[in-house]
LONUNU-821578 format. One record per residue (C-alpha): x, y, z. Coordinates in steps of 0.25 Angstrom, whole numbers, plus 5000, padded with zeros to 4 digits. Layout:
! LONUNU-821578
XYZ
...
//
This chain:
! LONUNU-821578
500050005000
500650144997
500550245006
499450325002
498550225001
499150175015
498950325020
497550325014
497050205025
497950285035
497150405033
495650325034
495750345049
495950495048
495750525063
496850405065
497650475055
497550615061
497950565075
499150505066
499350635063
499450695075
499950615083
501450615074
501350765074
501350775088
502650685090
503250775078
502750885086
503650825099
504750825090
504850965086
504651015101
505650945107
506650955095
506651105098
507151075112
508551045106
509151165100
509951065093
509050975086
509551025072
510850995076
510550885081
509850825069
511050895058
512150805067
511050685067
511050695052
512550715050
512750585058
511950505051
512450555037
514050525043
513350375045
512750365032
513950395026
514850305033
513550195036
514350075035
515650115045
514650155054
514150005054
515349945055
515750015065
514549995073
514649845071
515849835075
515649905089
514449835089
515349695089
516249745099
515049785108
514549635108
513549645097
513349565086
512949655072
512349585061
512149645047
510649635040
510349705024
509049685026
507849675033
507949495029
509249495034
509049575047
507749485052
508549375050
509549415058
508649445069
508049305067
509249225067
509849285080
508149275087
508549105082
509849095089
509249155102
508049065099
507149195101
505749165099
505349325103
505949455104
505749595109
505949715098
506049865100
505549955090
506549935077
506149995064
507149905058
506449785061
505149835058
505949885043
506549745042
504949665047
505749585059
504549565065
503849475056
505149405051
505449365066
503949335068
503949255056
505149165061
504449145075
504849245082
503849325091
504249505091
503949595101
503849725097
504249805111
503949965107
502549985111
502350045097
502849945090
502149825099
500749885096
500849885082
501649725082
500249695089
499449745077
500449695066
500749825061
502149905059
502550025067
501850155061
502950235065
504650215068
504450275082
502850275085
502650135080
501150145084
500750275081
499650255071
498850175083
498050245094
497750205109
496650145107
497050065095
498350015103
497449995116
496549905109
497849835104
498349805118
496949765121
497049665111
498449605112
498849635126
497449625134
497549755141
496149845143
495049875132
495150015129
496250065139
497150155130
498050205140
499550205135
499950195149
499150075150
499350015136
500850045138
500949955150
500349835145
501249845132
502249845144
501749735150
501749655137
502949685131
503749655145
503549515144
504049515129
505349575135
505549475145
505349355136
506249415123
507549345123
507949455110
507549595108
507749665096
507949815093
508149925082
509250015084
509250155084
510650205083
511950135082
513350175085
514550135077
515450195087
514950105098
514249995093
513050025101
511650055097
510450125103
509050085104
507950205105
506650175113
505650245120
505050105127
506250035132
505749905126
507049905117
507849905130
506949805138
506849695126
508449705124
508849685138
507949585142
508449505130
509649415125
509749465112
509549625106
509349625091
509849765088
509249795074
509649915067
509849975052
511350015047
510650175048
510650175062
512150185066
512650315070
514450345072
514450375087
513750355100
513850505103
512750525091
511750475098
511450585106
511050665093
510050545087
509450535102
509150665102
508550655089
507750545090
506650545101
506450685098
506350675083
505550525085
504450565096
504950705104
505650645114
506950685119
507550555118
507050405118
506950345131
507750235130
508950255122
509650115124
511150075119
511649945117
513049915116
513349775119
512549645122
512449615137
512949485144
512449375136
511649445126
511749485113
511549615103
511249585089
511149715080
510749705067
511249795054
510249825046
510349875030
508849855024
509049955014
510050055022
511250045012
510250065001
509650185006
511050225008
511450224997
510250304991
510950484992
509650534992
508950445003
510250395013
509650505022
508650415025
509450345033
509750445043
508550405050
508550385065
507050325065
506250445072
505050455065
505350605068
504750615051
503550515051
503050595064
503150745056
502650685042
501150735038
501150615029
501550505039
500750555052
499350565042
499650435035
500250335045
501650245046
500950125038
500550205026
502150185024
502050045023
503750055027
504250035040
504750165042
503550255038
503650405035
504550505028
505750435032
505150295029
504750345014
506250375012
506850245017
505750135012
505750174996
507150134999
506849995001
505849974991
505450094982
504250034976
503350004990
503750124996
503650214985
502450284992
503150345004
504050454999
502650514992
501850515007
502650645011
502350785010
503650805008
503750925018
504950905025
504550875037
505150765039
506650805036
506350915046
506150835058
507050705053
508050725065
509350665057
508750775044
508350655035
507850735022
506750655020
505850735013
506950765002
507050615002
505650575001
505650664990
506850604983
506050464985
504950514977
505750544966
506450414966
504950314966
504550414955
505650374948
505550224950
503950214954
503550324947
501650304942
501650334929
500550424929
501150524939
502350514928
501650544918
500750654925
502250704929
502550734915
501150794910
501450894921
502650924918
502450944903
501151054910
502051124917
503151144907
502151204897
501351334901
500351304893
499951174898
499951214910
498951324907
498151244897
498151104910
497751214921
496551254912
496251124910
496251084925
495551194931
494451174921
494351024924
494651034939
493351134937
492451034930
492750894932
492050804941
492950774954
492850614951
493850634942
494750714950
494550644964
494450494961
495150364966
496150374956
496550504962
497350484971
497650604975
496250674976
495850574987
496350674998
496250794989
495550894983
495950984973
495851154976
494951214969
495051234955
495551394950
494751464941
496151504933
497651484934
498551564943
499051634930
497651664923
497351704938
498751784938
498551864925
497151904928
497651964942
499052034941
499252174942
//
Protein backbone atom coordinates (compact mmCIF):
# COMPACT_ATOMS: atom_id res chain seq x y z
CA UNK A 1 0.00 0.00 0.00
CA UNK A 2 1.58 3.49 -0.81
CA UNK A 3 1.35 6.07 1.56
CA UNK A 4 -1.50 8.12 0.40
CA UNK A 5 -3.68 5.43 0.22
CA UNK A 6 -2.35 4.28 3.80
CA UNK A 7 -2.81 8.09 5.10
CA UNK A 8 -6.33 8.02 3.61
CA UNK A 9 -7.42 4.96 6.33
CA UNK A 10 -5.27 6.90 8.71
CA UNK A 11 -7.25 10.06 8.37
CA UNK A 12 -11.00 8.00 8.57
CA UNK A 13 -10.75 8.57 12.17
CA UNK A 14 -10.19 12.22 12.08
CA UNK A 15 -10.81 12.92 15.85
CA UNK A 16 -8.06 10.08 16.24
CA UNK A 17 -5.96 11.81 13.64
CA UNK A 18 -6.24 15.29 15.21
CA UNK A 19 -5.27 13.98 18.84
CA UNK A 20 -2.28 12.49 16.51
CA UNK A 21 -1.66 15.70 15.76
CA UNK A 22 -1.42 17.34 18.71
CA UNK A 23 -0.18 15.35 20.71
CA UNK A 24 3.46 15.21 18.56
CA UNK A 25 3.29 18.94 18.47
CA UNK A 26 3.30 19.16 21.96
CA UNK A 27 6.58 16.88 22.40
CA UNK A 28 7.95 19.30 19.61
CA UNK A 29 6.87 22.00 21.56
CA UNK A 30 8.95 20.51 24.86
CA UNK A 31 11.79 20.51 22.55
CA UNK A 32 12.05 24.07 21.60
CA UNK A 33 11.57 25.30 25.14
CA UNK A 34 14.05 23.45 26.76
CA UNK A 35 16.42 23.73 23.84
CA UNK A 36 16.38 27.51 24.51
CA UNK A 37 17.76 26.75 28.09
CA UNK A 38 21.26 25.89 26.60
CA UNK A 39 22.85 29.08 24.95
CA UNK A 40 24.85 26.57 23.30
CA UNK A 41 22.39 24.29 21.42
CA UNK A 42 23.71 25.56 17.97
CA UNK A 43 27.09 24.79 18.93
CA UNK A 44 26.14 21.99 20.18
CA UNK A 45 24.43 20.57 17.16
CA UNK A 46 27.43 22.25 14.55
CA UNK A 47 30.29 20.00 16.81
CA UNK A 48 27.48 17.12 16.80
CA UNK A 49 27.44 17.19 13.04
CA UNK A 50 31.20 17.78 12.50
CA UNK A 51 31.77 14.43 14.60
CA UNK A 52 29.63 12.45 12.79
CA UNK A 53 31.01 13.64 9.33
CA UNK A 54 34.97 12.95 10.72
CA UNK A 55 33.25 9.16 11.35
CA UNK A 56 31.75 9.06 8.02
CA UNK A 57 34.84 9.78 6.45
CA UNK A 58 36.97 7.51 8.35
CA UNK A 59 33.70 4.70 9.10
CA UNK A 60 35.85 1.66 8.76
CA UNK A 61 38.92 2.67 11.15
CA UNK A 62 36.47 3.71 13.49
CA UNK A 63 35.23 0.09 13.45
CA UNK A 64 38.24 -1.41 13.73
CA UNK A 65 39.36 0.22 16.37
CA UNK A 66 36.35 -0.29 18.37
CA UNK A 67 36.39 -3.92 17.84
CA UNK A 68 39.48 -4.26 18.71
CA UNK A 69 38.89 -2.56 22.15
CA UNK A 70 36.10 -4.31 22.18
CA UNK A 71 38.14 -7.71 22.27
CA UNK A 72 40.59 -6.49 24.73
CA UNK A 73 37.38 -5.60 26.96
CA UNK A 74 36.23 -9.26 26.99
CA UNK A 75 33.64 -9.04 24.31
CA UNK A 76 33.13 -10.94 21.51
CA UNK A 77 32.30 -8.82 18.05
CA UNK A 78 30.68 -10.39 15.14
CA UNK A 79 30.28 -8.88 11.81
CA UNK A 80 26.46 -9.20 9.96
CA UNK A 81 25.85 -7.55 6.12
CA UNK A 82 22.48 -7.98 6.47
CA UNK A 83 19.53 -8.34 8.18
CA UNK A 84 19.66 -12.86 7.35
CA UNK A 85 23.04 -12.84 8.51
CA UNK A 86 22.43 -10.64 11.74
CA UNK A 87 19.21 -12.99 12.89
CA UNK A 88 21.17 -15.87 12.51
CA UNK A 89 23.84 -14.63 14.59
CA UNK A 90 21.38 -14.05 17.29
CA UNK A 91 19.90 -17.46 16.84
CA UNK A 92 23.11 -19.40 16.82
CA UNK A 93 24.39 -18.09 19.98
CA UNK A 94 20.19 -18.33 21.75
CA UNK A 95 21.19 -22.42 20.53
CA UNK A 96 24.50 -22.71 22.34
CA UNK A 97 22.88 -21.23 25.54
CA UNK A 98 20.11 -23.61 24.80
CA UNK A 99 17.77 -20.34 25.27
CA UNK A 100 14.16 -20.97 24.64
CA UNK A 101 13.23 -17.11 25.63
CA UNK A 102 14.76 -13.86 26.12
CA UNK A 103 14.24 -10.18 27.37
CA UNK A 104 14.80 -7.20 24.53
CA UNK A 105 15.07 -3.58 25.08
CA UNK A 106 13.70 -1.18 22.46
CA UNK A 107 16.28 -1.69 19.16
CA UNK A 108 15.18 -0.32 15.89
CA UNK A 109 17.66 -2.43 14.54
CA UNK A 110 16.12 -5.62 15.28
CA UNK A 111 12.74 -4.17 14.45
CA UNK A 112 14.73 -3.05 10.76
CA UNK A 113 16.26 -6.62 10.61
CA UNK A 114 12.27 -8.54 11.66
CA UNK A 115 14.18 -10.39 14.69
CA UNK A 116 11.34 -11.05 16.37
CA UNK A 117 9.57 -13.19 14.08
CA UNK A 118 12.69 -14.96 12.67
CA UNK A 119 13.43 -16.01 16.47
CA UNK A 120 9.66 -16.80 16.99
CA UNK A 121 9.74 -18.77 14.02
CA UNK A 122 12.75 -21.10 15.31
CA UNK A 123 10.88 -21.52 18.66
CA UNK A 124 12.09 -19.11 20.62
CA UNK A 125 9.52 -16.94 22.75
CA UNK A 126 10.62 -12.56 22.64
CA UNK A 127 9.79 -10.30 25.32
CA UNK A 128 9.61 -6.96 24.30
CA UNK A 129 10.48 -5.07 27.74
CA UNK A 130 9.80 -1.08 26.82
CA UNK A 131 6.34 -0.59 27.72
CA UNK A 132 5.70 0.89 24.31
CA UNK A 133 6.93 -1.53 22.58
CA UNK A 134 5.28 -4.40 24.65
CA UNK A 135 1.85 -2.90 23.88
CA UNK A 136 1.96 -2.98 20.40
CA UNK A 137 3.95 -6.91 20.45
CA UNK A 138 0.52 -7.78 22.22
CA UNK A 139 -1.39 -6.45 19.25
CA UNK A 140 0.90 -7.83 16.52
CA UNK A 141 1.82 -4.50 15.28
CA UNK A 142 5.16 -2.39 14.64
CA UNK A 143 6.32 0.47 16.64
CA UNK A 144 4.53 3.80 15.14
CA UNK A 145 7.18 5.87 16.19
CA UNK A 146 11.39 5.26 16.95
CA UNK A 147 11.10 6.82 20.41
CA UNK A 148 6.89 6.69 21.19
CA UNK A 149 6.48 3.37 19.88
CA UNK A 150 2.82 3.43 21.07
CA UNK A 151 1.84 6.72 20.19
CA UNK A 152 -0.94 6.34 17.79
CA UNK A 153 -3.11 4.28 20.66
CA UNK A 154 -4.88 6.02 23.54
CA UNK A 155 -5.80 5.11 27.20
CA UNK A 156 -8.47 3.44 26.78
CA UNK A 157 -7.47 1.47 23.87
CA UNK A 158 -4.31 0.18 25.84
CA UNK A 159 -6.48 -0.13 28.90
CA UNK A 160 -8.77 -2.62 27.21
CA UNK A 161 -5.54 -4.27 25.94
CA UNK A 162 -4.14 -5.11 29.54
CA UNK A 163 -7.68 -6.11 30.33
CA UNK A 164 -7.40 -8.41 27.83
CA UNK A 165 -4.01 -10.01 27.90
CA UNK A 166 -2.94 -9.23 31.47
CA UNK A 167 -6.45 -9.57 33.51
CA UNK A 168 -6.34 -6.17 35.13
CA UNK A 169 -9.71 -4.00 35.76
CA UNK A 170 -12.40 -3.37 32.99
CA UNK A 171 -12.26 0.21 32.13
CA UNK A 172 -9.60 1.43 34.67
CA UNK A 173 -7.32 3.73 32.45
CA UNK A 174 -4.91 4.90 35.12
CA UNK A 175 -1.18 5.06 33.74
CA UNK A 176 -0.15 4.66 37.37
CA UNK A 177 -2.16 1.72 37.45
CA UNK A 178 -1.69 0.19 33.89
CA UNK A 179 2.11 0.91 34.54
CA UNK A 180 2.17 -1.23 37.54
CA UNK A 181 0.64 -4.19 36.34
CA UNK A 182 3.04 -4.07 33.04
CA UNK A 183 5.59 -3.89 36.01
CA UNK A 184 4.29 -6.66 37.42
CA UNK A 185 4.18 -8.75 34.36
CA UNK A 186 7.37 -7.91 32.85
CA UNK A 187 9.23 -8.82 36.18
CA UNK A 188 8.73 -12.14 35.99
CA UNK A 189 9.89 -12.27 32.32
CA UNK A 190 13.23 -10.81 33.76
CA UNK A 191 13.80 -13.14 36.35
CA UNK A 192 13.31 -16.18 33.90
CA UNK A 193 15.43 -14.76 30.84
CA UNK A 194 18.85 -16.38 30.66
CA UNK A 195 19.83 -13.76 27.62
CA UNK A 196 18.87 -10.23 26.90
CA UNK A 197 19.35 -8.60 23.89
CA UNK A 198 19.73 -4.75 23.29
CA UNK A 199 20.30 -1.93 20.56
CA UNK A 200 22.96 0.37 20.94
CA UNK A 201 22.88 3.82 21.03
CA UNK A 202 26.50 5.05 20.70
CA UNK A 203 29.69 3.29 20.62
CA UNK A 204 33.22 4.35 21.33
CA UNK A 205 36.16 3.25 19.27
CA UNK A 206 38.43 4.64 21.67
CA UNK A 207 37.37 2.55 24.43
CA UNK A 208 35.58 -0.25 23.27
CA UNK A 209 32.53 0.59 25.19
CA UNK A 210 28.91 1.28 24.23
CA UNK A 211 26.12 3.06 25.84
CA UNK A 212 22.47 1.97 25.99
CA UNK A 213 19.74 5.12 26.23
CA UNK A 214 16.45 4.31 28.32
CA UNK A 215 13.91 6.00 30.11
CA UNK A 216 12.53 2.42 31.63
CA UNK A 217 15.54 0.70 33.05
CA UNK A 218 14.13 -2.45 31.41
CA UNK A 219 17.54 -2.46 29.17
CA UNK A 220 19.55 -2.57 32.61
CA UNK A 221 17.20 -4.93 34.56
CA UNK A 222 17.11 -7.80 31.60
CA UNK A 223 21.12 -7.38 31.04
CA UNK A 224 22.11 -8.10 34.54
CA UNK A 225 19.67 -10.53 35.53
CA UNK A 226 20.90 -12.51 32.52
CA UNK A 227 24.03 -14.81 31.34
CA UNK A 228 24.28 -13.60 28.12
CA UNK A 229 23.73 -9.60 26.57
CA UNK A 230 23.31 -9.55 22.72
CA UNK A 231 24.50 -5.90 22.03
CA UNK A 232 22.92 -5.15 18.40
CA UNK A 233 24.06 -2.33 16.66
CA UNK A 234 24.41 -0.72 13.11
CA UNK A 235 28.16 0.16 11.77
CA UNK A 236 26.62 4.14 11.90
CA UNK A 237 26.44 4.33 15.48
CA UNK A 238 30.29 4.50 16.52
CA UNK A 239 31.48 7.68 17.38
CA UNK A 240 35.89 8.50 18.02
CA UNK A 241 35.93 9.18 21.75
CA UNK A 242 34.21 8.64 25.08
CA UNK A 243 34.46 12.39 25.66
CA UNK A 244 31.83 13.06 22.71
CA UNK A 245 29.21 11.73 24.38
CA UNK A 246 28.57 14.57 26.38
CA UNK A 247 27.51 16.44 23.16
CA UNK A 248 24.92 13.50 21.87
CA UNK A 249 23.50 13.27 25.54
CA UNK A 250 22.86 16.61 25.38
CA UNK A 251 21.26 16.32 22.37
CA UNK A 252 19.32 13.45 22.40
CA UNK A 253 16.48 13.61 25.24
CA UNK A 254 15.93 17.01 24.48
CA UNK A 255 15.64 16.79 20.69
CA UNK A 256 13.74 12.96 21.27
CA UNK A 257 10.99 14.02 23.92
CA UNK A 258 12.22 17.40 25.89
CA UNK A 259 14.01 16.01 28.45
CA UNK A 260 17.28 16.93 29.80
CA UNK A 261 18.71 13.74 29.51
CA UNK A 262 17.49 10.03 29.60
CA UNK A 263 17.21 8.42 32.87
CA UNK A 264 19.25 5.63 32.44
CA UNK A 265 22.16 6.14 30.39
CA UNK A 266 24.04 2.76 30.91
CA UNK A 267 27.63 1.80 29.66
CA UNK A 268 28.94 -1.60 29.24
CA UNK A 269 32.41 -2.22 28.89
CA UNK A 270 33.14 -5.80 29.73
CA UNK A 271 31.28 -9.05 30.58
CA UNK A 272 30.89 -9.63 34.24
CA UNK A 273 32.36 -12.97 36.04
CA UNK A 274 30.93 -15.83 33.91
CA UNK A 275 28.88 -14.08 31.59
CA UNK A 276 29.29 -13.04 28.16
CA UNK A 277 28.64 -9.83 25.73
CA UNK A 278 28.11 -10.41 22.34
CA UNK A 279 27.83 -7.14 19.94
CA UNK A 280 26.80 -7.61 16.73
CA UNK A 281 27.89 -5.13 13.61
CA UNK A 282 25.48 -4.46 11.43
CA UNK A 283 25.76 -3.16 7.40
CA UNK A 284 22.05 -3.74 6.03
CA UNK A 285 22.62 -1.16 3.50
CA UNK A 286 24.91 1.31 5.49
CA UNK A 287 28.09 0.88 3.10
CA UNK A 288 25.45 1.58 0.28
CA UNK A 289 24.12 4.58 1.46
CA UNK A 290 27.52 5.60 2.09
CA UNK A 291 28.47 5.41 -0.80
CA UNK A 292 25.60 7.39 -2.16
CA UNK A 293 27.36 11.97 -2.04
CA UNK A 294 24.10 13.13 -2.03
CA UNK A 295 22.23 10.95 0.73
CA UNK A 296 25.54 9.71 3.23
CA UNK A 297 24.08 12.54 5.48
CA UNK A 298 21.62 10.29 6.30
CA UNK A 299 23.51 8.38 8.28
CA UNK A 300 24.20 11.01 10.83
CA UNK A 301 21.33 10.10 12.53
CA UNK A 302 21.16 9.46 16.24
CA UNK A 303 17.41 7.92 16.14
CA UNK A 304 15.53 11.07 18.01
CA UNK A 305 12.50 11.30 16.25
CA UNK A 306 13.20 15.09 16.92
CA UNK A 307 11.78 15.25 12.82
CA UNK A 308 8.84 12.82 12.76
CA UNK A 309 7.38 14.78 16.08
CA UNK A 310 7.69 18.59 13.93
CA UNK A 311 6.42 16.89 10.51
CA UNK A 312 2.78 18.21 9.44
CA UNK A 313 2.86 15.19 7.34
CA UNK A 314 3.74 12.45 9.69
CA UNK A 315 1.74 13.78 12.88
CA UNK A 316 -1.72 13.88 10.51
CA UNK A 317 -0.90 10.81 8.68
CA UNK A 318 0.50 8.21 11.18
CA UNK A 319 4.03 5.95 11.54
CA UNK A 320 2.14 2.94 9.56
CA UNK A 321 1.14 5.06 6.39
CA UNK A 322 5.36 4.60 6.02
CA UNK A 323 4.97 1.03 5.67
CA UNK A 324 9.13 1.34 6.74
CA UNK A 325 10.55 0.80 9.95
CA UNK A 326 11.79 3.98 10.49
CA UNK A 327 8.71 6.30 9.59
CA UNK A 328 9.10 10.07 8.72
CA UNK A 329 11.16 12.50 7.00
CA UNK A 330 14.20 10.66 8.07
CA UNK A 331 12.82 7.27 7.14
CA UNK A 332 11.82 8.50 3.43
CA UNK A 333 15.52 9.29 3.02
CA UNK A 334 16.92 5.90 4.33
CA UNK A 335 14.32 3.31 3.10
CA UNK A 336 14.33 4.22 -0.93
CA UNK A 337 17.86 3.29 -0.26
CA UNK A 338 17.08 -0.19 0.23
CA UNK A 339 14.52 -0.63 -2.15
CA UNK A 340 13.53 2.17 -4.54
CA UNK A 341 10.56 0.83 -6.11
CA UNK A 342 8.34 0.04 -2.57
CA UNK A 343 9.19 3.08 -1.02
CA UNK A 344 9.03 5.34 -3.78
CA UNK A 345 6.07 7.11 -2.02
CA UNK A 346 7.70 8.50 1.09
CA UNK A 347 10.00 11.30 -0.21
CA UNK A 348 6.49 12.79 -2.00
CA UNK A 349 4.59 12.66 1.68
CA UNK A 350 6.52 15.97 2.69
CA UNK A 351 5.77 19.39 2.52
CA UNK A 352 9.09 20.11 1.89
CA UNK A 353 9.18 22.95 4.48
CA UNK A 354 12.36 22.45 6.17
CA UNK A 355 11.28 21.67 9.27
CA UNK A 356 12.73 18.91 9.71
CA UNK A 357 16.49 20.09 9.09
CA UNK A 358 15.84 22.76 11.61
CA UNK A 359 15.17 20.75 14.46
CA UNK A 360 17.46 17.46 13.33
CA UNK A 361 19.90 17.90 16.32
CA UNK A 362 23.23 16.59 14.14
CA UNK A 363 21.86 19.18 10.90
CA UNK A 364 20.79 16.17 8.66
CA UNK A 365 19.59 18.33 5.52
CA UNK A 366 16.66 16.27 4.97
CA UNK A 367 14.39 18.15 3.29
CA UNK A 368 17.19 18.93 0.58
CA UNK A 369 17.51 15.17 0.42
CA UNK A 370 13.88 14.34 0.19
CA UNK A 371 13.97 16.50 -2.45
CA UNK A 372 17.03 15.00 -4.17
CA UNK A 373 15.07 11.50 -3.85
CA UNK A 374 12.17 12.77 -5.77
CA UNK A 375 14.22 13.47 -8.60
CA UNK A 376 16.05 10.22 -8.60
CA UNK A 377 12.16 7.77 -8.43
CA UNK A 378 11.37 10.16 -11.35
CA UNK A 379 14.06 9.13 -13.09
CA UNK A 380 13.65 5.55 -12.56
CA UNK A 381 9.83 5.21 -11.43
CA UNK A 382 8.64 7.99 -13.30
CA UNK A 383 4.08 7.52 -14.39
CA UNK A 384 3.94 8.33 -17.73
CA UNK A 385 1.21 10.38 -17.79
CA UNK A 386 2.75 12.89 -15.16
CA UNK A 387 5.73 12.64 -17.89
CA UNK A 388 3.89 13.62 -20.59
CA UNK A 389 1.73 16.24 -18.83
CA UNK A 390 5.43 17.40 -17.76
CA UNK A 391 6.19 18.29 -21.30
CA UNK A 392 2.84 19.67 -22.48
CA UNK A 393 3.38 22.29 -19.76
CA UNK A 394 6.43 22.90 -20.38
CA UNK A 395 5.89 23.48 -24.28
CA UNK A 396 2.75 26.23 -22.60
CA UNK A 397 5.01 27.95 -20.68
CA UNK A 398 7.70 28.50 -23.26
CA UNK A 399 5.26 29.93 -25.64
CA UNK A 400 3.37 33.29 -24.84
CA UNK A 401 0.81 32.61 -26.77
CA UNK A 402 -0.14 29.35 -25.58
CA UNK A 403 -0.17 30.24 -22.54
CA UNK A 404 -2.71 33.01 -23.29
CA UNK A 405 -4.75 31.09 -25.73
CA UNK A 406 -4.78 27.58 -22.59
CA UNK A 407 -5.72 30.29 -19.83
CA UNK A 408 -8.81 31.30 -21.92
CA UNK A 409 -9.60 28.10 -22.39
CA UNK A 410 -9.50 27.00 -18.79
CA UNK A 411 -11.27 29.72 -17.37
CA UNK A 412 -13.97 29.24 -19.80
CA UNK A 413 -14.20 25.39 -19.12
CA UNK A 414 -13.51 25.71 -15.23
CA UNK A 415 -16.86 28.14 -15.75
CA UNK A 416 -18.93 25.64 -17.59
CA UNK A 417 -18.36 22.27 -17.05
CA UNK A 418 -20.07 20.07 -14.86
CA UNK A 419 -17.64 19.37 -11.60
CA UNK A 420 -17.90 15.35 -12.19
CA UNK A 421 -15.51 15.69 -14.54
CA UNK A 422 -13.30 17.66 -12.48
CA UNK A 423 -13.71 16.06 -9.07
CA UNK A 424 -14.08 12.35 -9.69
CA UNK A 425 -12.29 9.03 -8.40
CA UNK A 426 -9.70 9.19 -10.99
CA UNK A 427 -8.64 12.41 -9.49
CA UNK A 428 -6.74 11.89 -7.25
CA UNK A 429 -5.91 15.08 -6.24
CA UNK A 430 -9.38 16.73 -6.01
CA UNK A 431 -10.55 14.28 -3.34
CA UNK A 432 -9.28 16.75 -0.42
CA UNK A 433 -9.42 19.71 -2.63
CA UNK A 434 -11.14 22.29 -4.17
CA UNK A 435 -10.23 24.44 -6.85
CA UNK A 436 -10.38 28.67 -5.88
CA UNK A 437 -12.79 30.17 -7.85
CA UNK A 438 -12.39 30.86 -11.35
CA UNK A 439 -11.24 34.70 -12.48
CA UNK A 440 -13.14 36.58 -14.75
CA UNK A 441 -9.69 37.50 -16.64
CA UNK A 442 -6.10 36.89 -16.56
CA UNK A 443 -3.86 38.93 -14.33
CA UNK A 444 -2.40 40.68 -17.55
CA UNK A 445 -6.04 41.44 -19.15
CA UNK A 446 -6.67 42.54 -15.43
CA UNK A 447 -3.20 44.49 -15.55
CA UNK A 448 -3.87 46.38 -18.76
CA UNK A 449 -7.17 47.50 -17.89
CA UNK A 450 -6.11 48.97 -14.42
CA UNK A 451 -2.45 50.70 -14.71
CA UNK A 452 -1.96 54.22 -14.49
Amino acid sequence: MSHPQAATEFLKDQAKAKWHDETLWFVRDKRDRISKTLPEWEDLRNLASQIKENVLSKLDSYLEEFEKNAVRNGMRVHWAKDAEEHNEIVLSILQKQKCTAIVKSKSILTEECHLNPYLEKNGIEVVDTDLGERIVQFLNQPPSHIVLPAIHLKKGEISDLFHEKLHTEKGNEDPAYLTHAARLHLREKFLKAKVAITGVNFAVAETGEFVVCTNEGNADMGVHLADVHIACMGIEKIIPRRKDLGVFLRLLARSATGQPVTNYNSHFRSPATGKEIHVILVDNGRTAQLAREKFKNSLKCIRCGACMNTCPIYRRSGGFSYGSTVPGPIGSILSPGLDMKKYSTLPFASTLCGSCSDVCPVKINIHEQLYEWRQEITKTHGELGKGLSMKLANGIFKSPLAYKISGNLMRTALKTLPKSLIYHPINSWGKGRNLPETPQESFKEWYQKNRT
